[in-house]
C-alpha positions in Angstrom: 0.0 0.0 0.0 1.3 3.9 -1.3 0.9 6.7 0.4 1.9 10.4 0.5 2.7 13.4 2.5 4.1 17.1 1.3 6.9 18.7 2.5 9.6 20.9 1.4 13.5 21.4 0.9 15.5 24.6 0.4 16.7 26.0 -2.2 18.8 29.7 -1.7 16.5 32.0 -0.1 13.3 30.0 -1.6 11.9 26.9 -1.0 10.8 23.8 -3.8 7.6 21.8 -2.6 8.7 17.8 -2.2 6.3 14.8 -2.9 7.0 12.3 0.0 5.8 8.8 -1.4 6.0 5.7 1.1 5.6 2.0 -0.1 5.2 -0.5 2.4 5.4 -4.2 0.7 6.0 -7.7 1.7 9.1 -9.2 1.9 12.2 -9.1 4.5 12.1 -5.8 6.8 14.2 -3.0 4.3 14.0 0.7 4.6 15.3 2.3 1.7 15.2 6.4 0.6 15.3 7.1 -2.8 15.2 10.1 -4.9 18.6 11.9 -4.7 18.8 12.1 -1.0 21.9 13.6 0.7 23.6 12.6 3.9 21.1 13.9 6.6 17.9 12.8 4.7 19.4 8.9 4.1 19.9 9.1 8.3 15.9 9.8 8.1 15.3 6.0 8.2 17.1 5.6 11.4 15.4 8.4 13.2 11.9 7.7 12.2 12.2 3.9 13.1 13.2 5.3 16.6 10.8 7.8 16.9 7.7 5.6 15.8 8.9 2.8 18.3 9.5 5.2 21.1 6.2 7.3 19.9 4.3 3.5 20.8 3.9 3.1 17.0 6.6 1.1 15.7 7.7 0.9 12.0 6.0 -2.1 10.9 8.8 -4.9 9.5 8.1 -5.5 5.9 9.9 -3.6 2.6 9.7 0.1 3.0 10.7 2.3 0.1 10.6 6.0 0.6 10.8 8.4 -3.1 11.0 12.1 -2.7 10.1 13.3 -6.0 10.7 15.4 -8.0 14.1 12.7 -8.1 16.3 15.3 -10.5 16.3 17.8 -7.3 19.1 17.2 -4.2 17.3 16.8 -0.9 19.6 17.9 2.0 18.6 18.4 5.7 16.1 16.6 8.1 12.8 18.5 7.4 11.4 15.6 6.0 11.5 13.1 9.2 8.3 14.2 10.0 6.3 13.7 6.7 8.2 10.4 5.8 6.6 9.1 9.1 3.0 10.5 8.5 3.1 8.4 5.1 4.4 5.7 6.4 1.3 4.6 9.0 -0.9 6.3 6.2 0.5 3.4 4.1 0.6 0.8 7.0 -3.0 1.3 7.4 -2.7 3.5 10.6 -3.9 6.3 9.7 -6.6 7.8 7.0 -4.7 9.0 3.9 -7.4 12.2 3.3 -5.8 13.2 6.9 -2.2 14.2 4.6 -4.3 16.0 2.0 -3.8 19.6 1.5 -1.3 19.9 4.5 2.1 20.3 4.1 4.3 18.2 7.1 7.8 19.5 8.2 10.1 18.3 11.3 12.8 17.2 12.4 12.7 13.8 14.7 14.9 13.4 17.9 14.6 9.6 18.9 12.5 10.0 21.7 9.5 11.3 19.0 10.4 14.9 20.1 10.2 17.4 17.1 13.2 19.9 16.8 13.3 23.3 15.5 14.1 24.1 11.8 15.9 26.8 9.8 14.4 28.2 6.6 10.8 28.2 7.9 9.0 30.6 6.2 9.8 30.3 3.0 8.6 26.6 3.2 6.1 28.1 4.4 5.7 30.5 1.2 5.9 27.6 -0.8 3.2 25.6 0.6 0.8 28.3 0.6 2.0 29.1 -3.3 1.0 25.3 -3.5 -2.7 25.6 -2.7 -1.6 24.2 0.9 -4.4 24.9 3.7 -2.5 23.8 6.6 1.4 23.4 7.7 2.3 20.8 10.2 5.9 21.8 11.9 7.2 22.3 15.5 5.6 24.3 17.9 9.4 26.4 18.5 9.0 27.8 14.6 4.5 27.7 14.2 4.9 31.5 14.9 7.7 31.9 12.1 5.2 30.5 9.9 2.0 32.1 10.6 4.1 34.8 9.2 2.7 34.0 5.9 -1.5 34.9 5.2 -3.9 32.2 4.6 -2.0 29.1 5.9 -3.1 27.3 9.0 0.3 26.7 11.0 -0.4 24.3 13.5 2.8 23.9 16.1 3.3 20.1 17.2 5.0 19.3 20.3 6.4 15.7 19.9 5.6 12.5 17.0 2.7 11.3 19.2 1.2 14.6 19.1 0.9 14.9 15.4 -0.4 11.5 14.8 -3.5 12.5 17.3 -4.0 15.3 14.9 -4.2 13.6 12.0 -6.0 11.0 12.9 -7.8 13.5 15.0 -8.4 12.8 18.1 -6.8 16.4 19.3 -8.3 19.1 17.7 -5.7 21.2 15.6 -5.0 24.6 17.0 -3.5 27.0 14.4 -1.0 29.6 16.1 -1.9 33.1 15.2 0.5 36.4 14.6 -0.3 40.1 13.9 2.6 40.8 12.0 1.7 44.6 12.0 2.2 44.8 15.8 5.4 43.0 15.8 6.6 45.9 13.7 5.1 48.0 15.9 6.3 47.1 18.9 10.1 47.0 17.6 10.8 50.7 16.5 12.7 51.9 19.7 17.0 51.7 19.1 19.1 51.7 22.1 21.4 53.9 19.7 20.7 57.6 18.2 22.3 60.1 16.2 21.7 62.7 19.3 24.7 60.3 20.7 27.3 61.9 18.0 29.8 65.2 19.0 30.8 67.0 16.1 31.4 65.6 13.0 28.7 67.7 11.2 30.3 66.7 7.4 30.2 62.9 8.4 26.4 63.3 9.6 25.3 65.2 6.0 27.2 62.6 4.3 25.5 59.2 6.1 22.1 61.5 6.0 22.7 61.6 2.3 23.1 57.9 1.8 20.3 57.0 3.6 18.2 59.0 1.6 19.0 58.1 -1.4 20.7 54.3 -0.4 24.8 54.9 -1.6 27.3 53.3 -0.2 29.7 55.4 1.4 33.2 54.8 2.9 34.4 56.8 6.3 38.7 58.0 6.2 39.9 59.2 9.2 42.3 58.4 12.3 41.3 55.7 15.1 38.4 56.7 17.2 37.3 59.4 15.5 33.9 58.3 15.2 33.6 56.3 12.3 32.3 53.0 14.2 30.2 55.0 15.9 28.7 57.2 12.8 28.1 53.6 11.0 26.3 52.0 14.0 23.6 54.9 14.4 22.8 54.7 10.4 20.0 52.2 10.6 18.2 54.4 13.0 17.7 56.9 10.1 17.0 54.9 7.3 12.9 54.5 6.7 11.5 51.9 9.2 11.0 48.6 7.9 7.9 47.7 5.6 6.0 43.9 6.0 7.3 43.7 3.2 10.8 44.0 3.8 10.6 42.3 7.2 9.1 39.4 5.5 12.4 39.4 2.9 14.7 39.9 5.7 13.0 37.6 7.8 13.4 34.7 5.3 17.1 35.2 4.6 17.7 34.8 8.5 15.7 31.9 8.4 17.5 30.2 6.3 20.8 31.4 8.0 19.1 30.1 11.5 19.6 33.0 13.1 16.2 33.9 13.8 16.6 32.4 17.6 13.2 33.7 19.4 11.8 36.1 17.7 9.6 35.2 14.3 10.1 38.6 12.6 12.8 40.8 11.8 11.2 43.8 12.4 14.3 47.0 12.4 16.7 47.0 9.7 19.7 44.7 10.3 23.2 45.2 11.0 26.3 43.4 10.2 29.4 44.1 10.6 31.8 41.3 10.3 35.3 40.8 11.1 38.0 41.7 8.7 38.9 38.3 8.7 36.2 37.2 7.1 36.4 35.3 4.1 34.8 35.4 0.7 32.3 32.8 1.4 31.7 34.5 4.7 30.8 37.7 3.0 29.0 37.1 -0.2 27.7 33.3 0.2 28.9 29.8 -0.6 29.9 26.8 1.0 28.7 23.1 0.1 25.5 23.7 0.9 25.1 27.3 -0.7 24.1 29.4 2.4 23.8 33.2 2.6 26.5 35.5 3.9 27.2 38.5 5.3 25.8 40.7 2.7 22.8 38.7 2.1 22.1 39.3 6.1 22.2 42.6 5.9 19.2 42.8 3.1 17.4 46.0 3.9 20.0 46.9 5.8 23.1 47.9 7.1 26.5 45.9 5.9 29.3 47.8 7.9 33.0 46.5 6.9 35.9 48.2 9.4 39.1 48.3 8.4 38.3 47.5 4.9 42.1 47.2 4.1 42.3 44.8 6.3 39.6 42.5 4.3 41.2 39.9 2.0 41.7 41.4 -1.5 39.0 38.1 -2.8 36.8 38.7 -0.8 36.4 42.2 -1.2 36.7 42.0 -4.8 33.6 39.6 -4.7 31.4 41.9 -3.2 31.9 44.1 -6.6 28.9 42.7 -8.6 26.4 42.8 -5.9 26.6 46.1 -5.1 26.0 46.6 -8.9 22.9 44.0 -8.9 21.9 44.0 -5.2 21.3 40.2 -5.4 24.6 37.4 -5.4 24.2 34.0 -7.9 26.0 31.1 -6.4 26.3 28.2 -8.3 27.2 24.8 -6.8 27.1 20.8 -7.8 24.1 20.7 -5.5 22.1 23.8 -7.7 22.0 27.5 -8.8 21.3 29.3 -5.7 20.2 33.5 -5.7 20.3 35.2 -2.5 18.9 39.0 -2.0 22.0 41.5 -1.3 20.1 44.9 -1.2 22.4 46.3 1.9 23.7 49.9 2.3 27.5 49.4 2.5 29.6 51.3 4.5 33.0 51.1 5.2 35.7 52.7 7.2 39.7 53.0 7.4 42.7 54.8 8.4 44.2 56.8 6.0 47.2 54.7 6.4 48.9 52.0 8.7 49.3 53.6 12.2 46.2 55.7 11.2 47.3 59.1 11.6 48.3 60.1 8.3 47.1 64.3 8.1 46.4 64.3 12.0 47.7 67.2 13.4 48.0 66.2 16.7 49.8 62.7 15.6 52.9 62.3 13.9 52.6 59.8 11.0 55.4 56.9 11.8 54.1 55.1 8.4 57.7 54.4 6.1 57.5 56.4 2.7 54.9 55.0 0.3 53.3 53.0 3.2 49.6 55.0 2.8 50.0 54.8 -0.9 50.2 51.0 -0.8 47.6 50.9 1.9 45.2 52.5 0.2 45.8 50.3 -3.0 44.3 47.5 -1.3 41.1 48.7 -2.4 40.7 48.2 -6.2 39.6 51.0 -8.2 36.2 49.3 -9.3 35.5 48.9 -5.6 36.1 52.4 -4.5 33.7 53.6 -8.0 31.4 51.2 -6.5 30.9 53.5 -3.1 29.2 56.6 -3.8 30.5 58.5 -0.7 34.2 58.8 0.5 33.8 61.3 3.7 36.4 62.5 5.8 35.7 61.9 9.5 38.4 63.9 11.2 39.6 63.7 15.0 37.7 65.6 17.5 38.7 69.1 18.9 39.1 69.3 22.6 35.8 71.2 22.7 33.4 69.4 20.8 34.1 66.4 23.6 33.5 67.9 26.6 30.8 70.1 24.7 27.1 68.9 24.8 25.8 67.1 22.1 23.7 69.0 20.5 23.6 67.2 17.2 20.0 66.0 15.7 18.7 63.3 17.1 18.0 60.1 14.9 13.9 60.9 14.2 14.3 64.1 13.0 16.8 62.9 10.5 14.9 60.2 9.7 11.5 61.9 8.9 13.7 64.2 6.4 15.1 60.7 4.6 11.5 59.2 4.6 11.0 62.4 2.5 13.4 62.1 0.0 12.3 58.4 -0.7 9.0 59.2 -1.3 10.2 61.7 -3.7 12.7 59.2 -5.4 9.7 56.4 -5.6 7.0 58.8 -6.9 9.5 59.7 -9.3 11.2 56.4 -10.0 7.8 54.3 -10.3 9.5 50.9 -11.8 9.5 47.8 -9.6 12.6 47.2 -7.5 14.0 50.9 -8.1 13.3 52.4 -4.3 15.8 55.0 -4.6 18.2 57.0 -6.6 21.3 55.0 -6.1 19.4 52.1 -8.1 18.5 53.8 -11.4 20.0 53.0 -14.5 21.9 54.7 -17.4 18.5 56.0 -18.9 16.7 57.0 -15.7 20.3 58.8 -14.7 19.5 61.2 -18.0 16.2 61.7 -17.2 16.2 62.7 -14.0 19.7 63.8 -13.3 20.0 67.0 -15.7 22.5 69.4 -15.1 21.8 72.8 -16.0 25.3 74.7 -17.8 26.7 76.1 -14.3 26.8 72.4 -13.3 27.9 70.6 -16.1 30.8 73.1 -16.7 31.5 72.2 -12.8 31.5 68.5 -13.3 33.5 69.1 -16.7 36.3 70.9 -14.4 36.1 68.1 -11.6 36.5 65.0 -14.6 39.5 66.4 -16.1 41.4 67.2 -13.2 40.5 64.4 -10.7 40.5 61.9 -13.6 36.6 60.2 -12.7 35.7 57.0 -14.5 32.0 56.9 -15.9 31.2 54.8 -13.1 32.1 57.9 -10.9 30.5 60.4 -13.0 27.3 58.4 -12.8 27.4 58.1 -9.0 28.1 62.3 -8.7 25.0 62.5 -10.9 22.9 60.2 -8.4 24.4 61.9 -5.1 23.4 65.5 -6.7 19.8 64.3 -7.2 19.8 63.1 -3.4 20.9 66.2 -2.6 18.3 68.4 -4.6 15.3 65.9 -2.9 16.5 66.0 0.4 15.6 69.9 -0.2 13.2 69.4 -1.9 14.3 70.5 -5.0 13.1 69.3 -8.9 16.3 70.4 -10.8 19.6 69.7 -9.3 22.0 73.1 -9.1 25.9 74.1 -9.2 26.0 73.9 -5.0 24.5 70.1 -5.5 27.1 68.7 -7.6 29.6 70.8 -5.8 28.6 68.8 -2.5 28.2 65.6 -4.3 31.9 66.2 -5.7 32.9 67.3 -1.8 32.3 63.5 -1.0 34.7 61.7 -3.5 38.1 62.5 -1.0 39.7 59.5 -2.7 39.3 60.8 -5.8 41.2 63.8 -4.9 44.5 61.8 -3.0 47.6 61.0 -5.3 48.5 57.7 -5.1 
């Protein structure tokens, strides 16, 4: 006798819909899984035979053969423990088939019949309800995760034994409910605000600047300056999370497992990983094809200190997603996209011992040492970020002065406004901000009237800009005309826009 459960397997960021078909035949006791398993799914057999026998309904001894179709597609992790056994006393006789129909079954099996926690929850759970799915069986620890997702009934299991009494329903099934809404809601307050920052009024304009209009921007000055500190306080003026958004960041987490407790990430994230991160670590990879750092930070905030410090691969891989704002891996196992829309910011020294131009520090660097520093970073990476700010050491009295500086909502509100701007304007899917446009929406919207274009003439020819750079000037002018509010950008626009390329203006 055949039977069949649903479940699903993850792929990237996304999730494929499995077919769970269980055979159980005469002959001598075999438990077989076919169907391109990998290493944790072929352990399935062992942990379901356990966890039905300790559950007080053992596997019954005859010729089981388990197929997860479609067979062309790798299956990799233990999601499907759950579902195999559901099939498998459907097909035994022990429990009604039309109980599997239109659900969708995920869990993991510890050998006691305990169910344990999964990664990559919701977007299984976006792909069941994509699938005409009704219901979603899973662990109680991730029910909330899933009721994440509108018109699925996620019903949280505590053990084996309690999912069997579901289906065969003897315990009436209890769908866990979530207002999403007031999860966002309730997760606006930051323990850090620009209010927090002395001086550094150039620094503020520039990260106000880029989150308005979503550039990447790279902070140059000595040690403890304020450039960590500046970097930190920039998600707490970007535009507050949409569902939306949550929902995108939420998944890539997921997948990641770093959701712990909560269901939702509801305030833009932040990463900032160690220079000695590697290029897998940063944009994705490994056997398994799981997202990295810049994927993490989707919606967010990626914040990379001492950025000479990176290794020159790894920072030369994070070239074509800032371009494309998504990363392609490809692997034996399948092509795999992750979502890499992150504001970058970076920061260094201006050379070795970090005091190059201080005027209270003598340099010690030997001669050519902050040339050769500074050429750690590629030319393509630096076109890549919009912004290259000064953040210079503080004056005796801006820190014992108060600081006075504009807290973090009022910035925020005047960002919020720009971006409406830029989307109103903008109008094409995916394009939420000037930093995204293209080649033709750059000449549409990004005129220069002959004051500026004779002032970006003068700044090509003697800094040398690439197109890339000339583009990004363009962008950071517009930001600069919608933050006030401005339709045509003007000569003191691109002047300011020009004021943030400071690596463009070093000899190297």
């Amino acid at each position: 006798m055949t039977a069949r459960a649903l479940s699903c397997v993850l792929a990237g960021v996304a999730a494929r819909p499995i077919e769970v078909e269980v055979d159980v035949a005469g002959g001598l006791p075999h438990f077989a899984i076919v169907g391109l398993p990998g290493g944790a799914v072929r352990e399935s057999k062992d942990r379901v035979r356990a966890a039905l026998r300790n559950a007080g309904h053992p596997a019954p001894e005859r010729r089981i053969t388990v197929n997860l179709a479609p067979a062309h597609l790798r299956k990799d992790g233990a999601a499907f423990d759950l579902a195999i056994a559901a099939a498998l006393l459907a097909a035994d006789g022990r429990l009604p088939a039309p109980a599997l129909e239109g659900a969708f079954v995920l869990g993991e099996l510890s050998l006691d019949g305990g169910l344990k926690p999964l990664h990559g929850v919701l977007p299984m759970a976006i792909a069941a309800r994509r699938a005409g799915a009704s219901r979603l069986l899973l662990p109680r620890s991730n029910a909330a995760e899933a009721a994440l997702v509108a018109g699925l009934d996620a019903i949280g299991l505590d053990s084996l034994g309690h999912a069997i009494d579901v289906l065969a329903g003897r315990v009436a099934a209890e769908p866990t409910r979530l207002d999403a809404a007031a999860l966002l809601r309730g997760s606006r307050a930051n323990d850090v605000d620009f209010s927090d920052v002395r001086g550094q009024a150039v620094a503020r304009r520039a990260l106000e600047i880029a989150a308005a209009g979503g550039h990447n921007a790279l902070l140059l000055g000595p040690p403890g300056s304020g450039k960590t500190m500046l970097a930190r306080r920039l998600p707490t003026i970007l535009p507050e999370l949409t569902l939306e958004e949550a929902l995108e960041a939420t998944a890539v987490h997921s997948v990641a497992g770093l959701l712990g407790e909560r269901p939702l990430v509801a305030t833009r994230p932040f990463r900032a990983p160690h220079h000695t991160a590697s290029e897998a670590a940063l944009v994705g990879g490994g056997r398994l094809a799981r997202p990295g750092e810049i994927s993490l930070a989707h919606r967010g905030v990626l914040f990379l200190d001492e950025l000479p410090e990176f290794p020159v691969a790894a920072l030369e891989a994070l070239r074509q997603p800032l371009e494309e704002r998504r990363i392609a891996v490809s692997r034996v196992s399948g092509h795999h996209v992750f979502p890499a829309d992150a504001l970058v910011v970076a920061a260094m020294n201006p050379c070795p011992c970090g005091f190059l131009g201080d005027p209270t520090h003598l340099c010690n660097c030997p001669p050519g040492a902050a040339s050769r520093y500074r050429q750690r970073i590629s030319g393509p990476l630096l076109d890549r970020l919009d912004l290259h700010v000064e953040v210079p050491a503080l004056a005796w009295a801006e820190l014992v002065g108060p600081a006075a500086g504009e807290d973090s909502a009022a910035i925020r509100s005047r960002v919020a406004s720009a971006r409406a701007r830029q989307r109103e304007r903008l109008g094409r899917p995916g394009v939420r901000c000037n930093a995204h446009m293209n080649g033709r929406e750059i000449d549409r919207h990004c005129a220069l009237d002959a004051g500026s274009e004779r002032l970006l003439e003068t700044a090509v020819e003697r800094l040398g800009l690439s197109a890339r750079a000339f583009s990004r000037v363009r962008k950071v002018a517009r930001t600069i005309a919608d933050l006030a509010a401005r339709e045509s950008i003007g000569a003191a626009d691109v002047a300011e826009a020009l004021q943030y390329r400071v690596l463009d203006r070093r000899p190297t």
